[in-house]
C-alpha beads as a LAMMPS data file, in Angstrom:
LAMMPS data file: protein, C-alpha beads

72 atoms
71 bonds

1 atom types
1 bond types

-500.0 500.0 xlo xhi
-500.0 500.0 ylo yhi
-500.0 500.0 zlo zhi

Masses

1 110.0

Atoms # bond

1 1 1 363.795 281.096 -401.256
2 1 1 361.682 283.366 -400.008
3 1 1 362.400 283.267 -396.387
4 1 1 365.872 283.006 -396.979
5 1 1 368.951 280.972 -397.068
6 1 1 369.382 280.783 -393.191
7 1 1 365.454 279.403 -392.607
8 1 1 364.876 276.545 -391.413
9 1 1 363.283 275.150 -394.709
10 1 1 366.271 275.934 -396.304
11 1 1 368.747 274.465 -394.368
12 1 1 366.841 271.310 -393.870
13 1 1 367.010 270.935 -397.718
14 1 1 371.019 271.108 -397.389
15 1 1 370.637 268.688 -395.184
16 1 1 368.941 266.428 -397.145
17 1 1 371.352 267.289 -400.429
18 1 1 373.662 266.045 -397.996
19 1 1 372.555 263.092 -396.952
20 1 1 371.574 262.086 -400.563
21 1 1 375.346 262.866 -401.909
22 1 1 376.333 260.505 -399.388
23 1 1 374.627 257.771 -400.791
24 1 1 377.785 258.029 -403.343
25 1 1 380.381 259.841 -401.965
26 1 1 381.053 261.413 -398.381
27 1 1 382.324 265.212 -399.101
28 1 1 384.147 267.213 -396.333
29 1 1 382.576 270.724 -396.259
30 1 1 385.225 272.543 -398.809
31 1 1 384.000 269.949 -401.030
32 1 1 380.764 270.259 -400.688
33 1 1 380.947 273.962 -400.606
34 1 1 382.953 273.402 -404.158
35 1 1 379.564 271.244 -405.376
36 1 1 377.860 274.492 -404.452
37 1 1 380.036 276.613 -405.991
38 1 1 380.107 274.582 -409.473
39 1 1 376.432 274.839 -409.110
40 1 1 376.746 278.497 -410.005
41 1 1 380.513 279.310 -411.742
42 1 1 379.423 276.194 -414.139
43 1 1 377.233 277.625 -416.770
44 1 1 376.036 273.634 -417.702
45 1 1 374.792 273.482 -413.903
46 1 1 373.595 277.409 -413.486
47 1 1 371.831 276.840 -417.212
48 1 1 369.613 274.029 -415.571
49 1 1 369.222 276.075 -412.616
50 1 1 368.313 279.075 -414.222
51 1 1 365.304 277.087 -415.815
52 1 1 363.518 276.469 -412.539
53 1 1 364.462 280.186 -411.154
54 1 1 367.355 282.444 -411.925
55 1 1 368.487 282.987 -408.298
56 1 1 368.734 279.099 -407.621
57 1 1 372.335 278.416 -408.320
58 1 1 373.025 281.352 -405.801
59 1 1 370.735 280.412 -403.340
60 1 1 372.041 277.181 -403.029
61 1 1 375.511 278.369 -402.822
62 1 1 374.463 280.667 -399.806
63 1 1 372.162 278.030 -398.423
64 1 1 374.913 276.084 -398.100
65 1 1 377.898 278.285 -396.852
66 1 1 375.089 278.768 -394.090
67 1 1 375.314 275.106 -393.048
68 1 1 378.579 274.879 -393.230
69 1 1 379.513 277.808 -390.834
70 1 1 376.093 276.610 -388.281
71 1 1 378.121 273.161 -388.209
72 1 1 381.232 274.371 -386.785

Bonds

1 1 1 2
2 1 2 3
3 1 3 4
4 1 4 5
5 1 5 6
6 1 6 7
7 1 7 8
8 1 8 9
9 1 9 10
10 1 10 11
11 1 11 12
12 1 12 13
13 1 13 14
14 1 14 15
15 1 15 16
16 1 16 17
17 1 17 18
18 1 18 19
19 1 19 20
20 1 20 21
21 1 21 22
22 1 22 23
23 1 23 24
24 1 24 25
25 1 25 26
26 1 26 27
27 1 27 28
28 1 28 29
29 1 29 30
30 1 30 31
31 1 31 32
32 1 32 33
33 1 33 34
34 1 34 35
35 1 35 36
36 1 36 37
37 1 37 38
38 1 38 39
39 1 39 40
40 1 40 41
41 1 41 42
42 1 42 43
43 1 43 44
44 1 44 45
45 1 45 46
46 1 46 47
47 1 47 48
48 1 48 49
49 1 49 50
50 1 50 51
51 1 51 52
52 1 52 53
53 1 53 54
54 1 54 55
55 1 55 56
56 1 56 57
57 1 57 58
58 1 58 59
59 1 59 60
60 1 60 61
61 1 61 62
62 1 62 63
63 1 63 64
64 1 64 65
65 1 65 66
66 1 66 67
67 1 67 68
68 1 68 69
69 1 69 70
70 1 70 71
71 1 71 72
């Protein structure tokens, strides 16, 4: 988080959210920008993320409108 939702480190671990989510389920990127977003509108999902830091759920949400807009 630290460096930022455009590093590297960060969007390799979108990546590899996205490869793991494909193991069930192959999103197209406004549904896997809705995941992200659920991550933080749902307070169930932010809740869990707030435990492990309280920018997470927001993070990951940017993290991953990054990726989306560096893959087209």
């Amino acid at each position: 988080m630290p460096k930022g939702a455009a590093s590297s480190e960060a969007q390799a671990g979108v990546e590899r959210w996205r490869r793991h989510i494909e193991y069930f389920w192959t999103p197209n990127d406004a549904q896997l920008l809705a995941l992200a977003n659920g991550y933080n509108d749902d307070p169930r999902f932010k809740a869990r993320f707030d435990k492990i830091h309280p920018e997470l759920a927001a993070f990951i949400r940017e993290a991953v409108q990054v990726y989306l807009s560096l893959r087209k």
